[in-house]
N, C-alpha and C positions, 0 to 999 in steps of 0.2 A: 690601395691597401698595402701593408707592407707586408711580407715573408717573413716566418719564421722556420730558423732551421735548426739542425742537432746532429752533432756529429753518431754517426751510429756505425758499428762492427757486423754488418753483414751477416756474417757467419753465427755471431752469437746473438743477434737480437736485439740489440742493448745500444742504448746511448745514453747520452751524459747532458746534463741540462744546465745549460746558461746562467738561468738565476741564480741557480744552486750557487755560482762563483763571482755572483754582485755583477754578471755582464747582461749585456741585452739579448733578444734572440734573433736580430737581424742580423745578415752575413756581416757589413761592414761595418756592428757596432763592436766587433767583437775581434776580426782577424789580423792582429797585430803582433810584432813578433816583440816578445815581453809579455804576451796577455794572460793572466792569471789560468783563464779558463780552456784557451788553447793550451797551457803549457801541461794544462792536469791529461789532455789528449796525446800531448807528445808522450808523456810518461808511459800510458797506455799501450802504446806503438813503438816506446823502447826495448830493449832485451830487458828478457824478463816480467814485461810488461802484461796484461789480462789482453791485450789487444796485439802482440807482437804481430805479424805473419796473416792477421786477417786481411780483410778485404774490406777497404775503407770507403764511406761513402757521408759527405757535409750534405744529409735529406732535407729538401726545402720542402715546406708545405704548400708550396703550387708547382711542385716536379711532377712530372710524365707520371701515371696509375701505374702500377706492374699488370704483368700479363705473364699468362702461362706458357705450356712449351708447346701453344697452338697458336701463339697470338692475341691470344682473348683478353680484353683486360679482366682483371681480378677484381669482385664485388667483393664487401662486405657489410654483415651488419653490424648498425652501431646504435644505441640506442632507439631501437623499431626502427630504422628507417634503413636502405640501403644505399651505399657511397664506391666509389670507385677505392680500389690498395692500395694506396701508395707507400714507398717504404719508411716514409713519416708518420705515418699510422699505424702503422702494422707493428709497429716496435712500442706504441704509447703505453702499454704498462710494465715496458722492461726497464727501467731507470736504472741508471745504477749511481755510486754515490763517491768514487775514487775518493781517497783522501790526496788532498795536494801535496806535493811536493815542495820542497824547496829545494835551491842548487840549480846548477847550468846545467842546461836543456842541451844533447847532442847538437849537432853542428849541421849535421847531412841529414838530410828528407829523398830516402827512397824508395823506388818505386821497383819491387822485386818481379813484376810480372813484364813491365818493358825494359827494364835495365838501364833507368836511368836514374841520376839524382839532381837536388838542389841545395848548394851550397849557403844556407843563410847566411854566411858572412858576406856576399855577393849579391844578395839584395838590395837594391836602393831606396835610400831614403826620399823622402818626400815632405813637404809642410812640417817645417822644423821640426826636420830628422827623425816623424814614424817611415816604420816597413810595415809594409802586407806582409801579411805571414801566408809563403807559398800551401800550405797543408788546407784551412777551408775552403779556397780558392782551385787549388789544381782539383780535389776531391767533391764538389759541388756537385749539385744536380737541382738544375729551376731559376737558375740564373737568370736576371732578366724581367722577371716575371712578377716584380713584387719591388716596391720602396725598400730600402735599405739595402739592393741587392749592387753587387757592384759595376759598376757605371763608366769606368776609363776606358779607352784604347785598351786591345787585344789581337793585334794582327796575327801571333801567332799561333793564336787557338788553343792558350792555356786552362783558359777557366771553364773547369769539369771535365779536363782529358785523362785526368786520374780515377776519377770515379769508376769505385766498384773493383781497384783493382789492391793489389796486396802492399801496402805503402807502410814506412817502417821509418824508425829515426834511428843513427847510428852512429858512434862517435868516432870512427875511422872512416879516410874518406873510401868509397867503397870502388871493390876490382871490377875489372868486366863490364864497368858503368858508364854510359854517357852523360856529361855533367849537360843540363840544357839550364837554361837563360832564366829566370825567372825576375822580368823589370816592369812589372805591371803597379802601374802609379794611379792616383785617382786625384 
């Protein structure tokens, strides 16, 4: 079965939905750098942005249940019946509806809680010249786990080392940062 995922803000509840921007809801039909519906996310996580400064997480619908600050995982009910939390669930009536943007998307993707960034012009192309676009990818969680999820080499232990953490776009390249590598090709 394939994965469905949704970029969502932590902090406020909310994520933003695929269809809404003519894309699919599997990780790899959607994470390109140019992609309509990624770019409505970047905006999000610009200055100025409804998402600046949060805490970013790509929620797959077969990622890990949450759990409490005992360990427990977290129930809930849905319809009479009771289901494990996950944070793909727990957000499903906070939609929200960005209006899109046009114009160039910042340049740096960073990551405010480890200090580092990624350079999209340093990404590499792949099958006549798409990029991965590093933000679904580094910010995931459920990878793996589902058809459409992505499937290349990874030696470094990019994908979902971001997740859950404070991840920002920015158009100067930023201070006090380590630039890390982002060349994961499929």
């Amino acid at each position: 079965m394939g994965q469905y995922y949704k970029p969502i803000s932590v902090e406020k509840n909310q994520f933003v939905y695929s269809h809404d921007y003519d894309n699919g809801l599997k990780l790899m039909e959607h994470s390109y750098i140019g992609n309509n519906f990624v770019g409505v996310v970047e905006k999000l996580i610009s200055k100025g942005g409804a998402w600046h400064g949060d805490k970013i997480v790509w929620g797959g619908d077969y990622a890990d249940p949450e759990v409490d600050a005992n360990g427990e995982v977290i129930k809930e009910a849905y319809e009479g019946k009771m289901y494990d939390l996950t944070l793909y669930s727990k957000v499903r009536d906070n939609k929200i509806n960005p209006v899109e943007t046009k114009g160039k998307s910042p340049r740096y993707l960073v990551n405010l809680d480890t200090k580092e960034y990624v350079d999209l012009k340093n990404v590499p192309p792949f099958d006549d010249g798409w990029q991965i676009h590093p933000l679904p990818l580094l910010t995931c969680e459920g990878n793996g786990r589902g058809g459409g999820d992505f499937r290349g080499e990874d030696p470094n232990g990019l994908v979902g080392k971001w997740a859950r953490n404070r991840v920002v776009m920015e158009t100067v390249k930023p201070k006090g940062c380590k630039e890390i590598v982002f060349d994961l090709v499929e």
